[in-house]
C-alpha positions in Angstrom: -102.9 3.9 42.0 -99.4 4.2 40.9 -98.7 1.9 37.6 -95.4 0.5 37.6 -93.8 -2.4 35.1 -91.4 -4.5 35.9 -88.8 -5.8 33.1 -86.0 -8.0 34.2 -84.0 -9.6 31.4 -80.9 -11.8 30.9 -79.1 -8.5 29.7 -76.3 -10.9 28.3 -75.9 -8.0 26.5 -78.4 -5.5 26.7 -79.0 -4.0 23.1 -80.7 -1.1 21.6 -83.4 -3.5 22.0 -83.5 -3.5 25.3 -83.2 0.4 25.1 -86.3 0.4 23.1 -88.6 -1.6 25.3 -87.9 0.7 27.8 -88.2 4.0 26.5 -91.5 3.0 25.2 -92.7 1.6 28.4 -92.3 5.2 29.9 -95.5 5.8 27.5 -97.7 3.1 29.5 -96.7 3.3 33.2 -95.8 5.7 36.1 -92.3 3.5 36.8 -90.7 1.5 35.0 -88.4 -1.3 37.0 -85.3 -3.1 35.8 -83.0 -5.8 36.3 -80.3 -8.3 35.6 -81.0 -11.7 36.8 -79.8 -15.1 35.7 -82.7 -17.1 33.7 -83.0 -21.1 34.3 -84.3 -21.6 31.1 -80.7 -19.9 29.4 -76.9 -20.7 29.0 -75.4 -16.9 30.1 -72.2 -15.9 28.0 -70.8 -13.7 30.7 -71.1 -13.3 34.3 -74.4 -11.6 36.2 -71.9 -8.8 37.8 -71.2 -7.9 34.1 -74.8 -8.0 32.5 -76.0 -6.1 36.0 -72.9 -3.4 35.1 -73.8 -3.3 31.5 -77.6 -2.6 32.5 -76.6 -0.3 34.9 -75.3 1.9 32.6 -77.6 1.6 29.9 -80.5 2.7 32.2 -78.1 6.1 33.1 -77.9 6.9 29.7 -81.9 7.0 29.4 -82.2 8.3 32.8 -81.2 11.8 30.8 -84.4 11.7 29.2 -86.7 9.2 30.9 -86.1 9.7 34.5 -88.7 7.3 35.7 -86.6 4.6 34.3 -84.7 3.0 37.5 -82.6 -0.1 38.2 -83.4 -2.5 40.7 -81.1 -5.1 41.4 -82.8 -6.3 44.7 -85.6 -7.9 42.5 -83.0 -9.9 40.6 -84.0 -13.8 41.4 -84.2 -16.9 39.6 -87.5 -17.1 40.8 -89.5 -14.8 39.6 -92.2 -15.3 42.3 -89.4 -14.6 44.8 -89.2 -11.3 42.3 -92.9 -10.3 42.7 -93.1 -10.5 46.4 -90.3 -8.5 46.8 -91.9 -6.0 44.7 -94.6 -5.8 46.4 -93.0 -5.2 49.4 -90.9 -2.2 48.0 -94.7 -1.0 46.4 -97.5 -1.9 48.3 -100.0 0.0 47.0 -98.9 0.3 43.3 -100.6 -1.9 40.4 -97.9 -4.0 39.1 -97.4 -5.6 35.4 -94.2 -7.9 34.7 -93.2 -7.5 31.2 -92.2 -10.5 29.6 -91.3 -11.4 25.7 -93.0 -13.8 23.6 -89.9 -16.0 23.4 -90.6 -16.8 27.5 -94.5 -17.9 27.2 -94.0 -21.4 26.7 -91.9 -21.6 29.4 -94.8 -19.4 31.8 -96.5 -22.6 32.6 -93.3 -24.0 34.3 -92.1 -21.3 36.3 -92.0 -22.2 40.1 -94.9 -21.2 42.0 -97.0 -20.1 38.3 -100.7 -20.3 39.6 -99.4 -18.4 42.4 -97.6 -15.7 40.7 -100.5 -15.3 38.3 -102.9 -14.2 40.8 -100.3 -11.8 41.7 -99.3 -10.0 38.9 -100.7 -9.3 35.5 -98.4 -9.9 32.6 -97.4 -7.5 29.0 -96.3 -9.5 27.0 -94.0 -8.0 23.7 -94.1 -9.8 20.6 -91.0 -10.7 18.8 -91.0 -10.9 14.9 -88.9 -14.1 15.5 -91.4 -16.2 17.8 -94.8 -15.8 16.9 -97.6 -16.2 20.1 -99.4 -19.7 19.8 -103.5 -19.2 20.9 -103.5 -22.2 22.1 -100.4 -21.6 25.1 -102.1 -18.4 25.4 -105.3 -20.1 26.5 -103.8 -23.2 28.6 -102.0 -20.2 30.9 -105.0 -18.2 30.8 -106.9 -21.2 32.2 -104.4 -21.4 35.0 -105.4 -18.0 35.8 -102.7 -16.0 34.2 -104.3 -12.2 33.0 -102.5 -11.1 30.0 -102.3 -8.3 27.6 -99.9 -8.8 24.2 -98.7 -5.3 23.4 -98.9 -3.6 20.4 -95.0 -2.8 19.8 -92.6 -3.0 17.4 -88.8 -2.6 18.7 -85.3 -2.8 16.2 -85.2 -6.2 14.7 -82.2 -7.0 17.2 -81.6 -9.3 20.0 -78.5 -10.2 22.3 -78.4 -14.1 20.7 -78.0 -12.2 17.3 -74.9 -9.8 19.1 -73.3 -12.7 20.4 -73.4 -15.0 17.3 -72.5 -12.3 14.8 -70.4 -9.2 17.3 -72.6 -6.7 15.4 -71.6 -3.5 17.1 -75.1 -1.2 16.1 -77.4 -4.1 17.8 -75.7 -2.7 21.5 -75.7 1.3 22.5 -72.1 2.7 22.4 -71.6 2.6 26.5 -71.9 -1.0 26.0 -70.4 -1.4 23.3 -67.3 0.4 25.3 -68.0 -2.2 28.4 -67.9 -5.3 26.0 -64.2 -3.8 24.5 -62.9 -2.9 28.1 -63.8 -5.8 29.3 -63.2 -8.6 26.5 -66.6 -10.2 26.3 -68.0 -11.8 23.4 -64.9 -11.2 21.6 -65.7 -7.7 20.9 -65.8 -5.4 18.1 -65.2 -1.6 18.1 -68.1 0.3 19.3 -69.4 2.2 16.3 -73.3 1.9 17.1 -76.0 4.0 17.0 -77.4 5.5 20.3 -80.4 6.9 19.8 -82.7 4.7 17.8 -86.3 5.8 18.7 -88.6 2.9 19.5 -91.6 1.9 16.9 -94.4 1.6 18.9 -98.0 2.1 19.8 -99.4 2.6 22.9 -102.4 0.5 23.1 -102.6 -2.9 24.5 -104.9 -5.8 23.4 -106.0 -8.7 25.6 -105.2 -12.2 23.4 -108.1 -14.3 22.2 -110.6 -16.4 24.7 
């Protein structure tokens, strides 16, 4: 059965981050999905039509090298049920895992339609240095029927709320970088980032504790 994960993310902006997750992803699954979509849980500093662009162009730089990497706006949705079923539709016979970081689990048990969407998906979820997993959230959602697996991974110590606050120019690729300039968000700073930052990572998976 094909494997495929699904990673949709604010992308407000993407970083090397972002770039990171991805590439490393490759390692685990036969596809990898992404998208831009607008999260209720965030304020967005620039429109969806520019984070969707921004991601857009990230992924074609990556596509030189990791081919299986593909945008897919049609699963963008607030809803992240509404996401699953449509992926399902567009993969009915593949084994799906939404990716998720450890900055969104304490908002899992809120989602709409959560005990449904746990018993369809199964969930990866990346640790960030920055927001440590508590066992105890990780048990409640498992008791709602969630199925989880933290990964073991490591990406650049960036994020976009770090881009924003401080216009660092090597936490963002150079295409966006270029974007960001071109198109006066964040109050931009000359591109003069690295592109090619390889990911830390290891490719096994561990299932939290009972």
């Amino acid at each position: 059965m094909q494997q495929i994960a699904l990673f949709g993310t604010s992308a407000d902006p993407p970083t090397i981050g972002h770039q990171a997750i991805m590439e490393w992803l490759v390692g685990l699954y036969d596809q990898v999905a992404v998208w831009a979509a607008d999260n209720p849980f965030k304020t967005h500093r620039s429109e969806l039509v520019d984070r969707q662009r921004m991601l857009a162009l990230l992924v074609q730089d990556i596509q030189q090298r990791y081919p299986q990497v593909r945008v897919q706006e049609e699963l963008s949705h607030t809803r992240t049920l509404m996401t699953i079923q449509q992926a399902q539709k567009l993969w009915p016979q593949a084994d799906l895992t939404l990716v998720v970081g450890s900055d969104v689990v304490p908002t899992l048990s809120h989602w709409y339609g959560v005990e449904i969407l746990f018993q369809q998906v199964q969930f990866l979820i990346l640790p960030r240095p920055d927001v440590p997993l508590n066992p105890s959230v990780l048990a409640d959602l498992q008791a709602l029927g969630a199925k989880l697996a933290i990964a073991n991974f490591q990406g650049p110590p960036v994020s976009s709320s770090h881009y924003r606050h401080t216009r660092d120019s090597e936490d963002v690729p150079t295409c966006i970088a270029a974007y960001i300039q071109n198109h006066h968000l964040y109050s931009w700073n000359p591109p003069t980032c690295k592109t090619n930052i390889p990911p830390q990572a290891l490719l096994l998976t561990t299932p939290p504790p009972p």
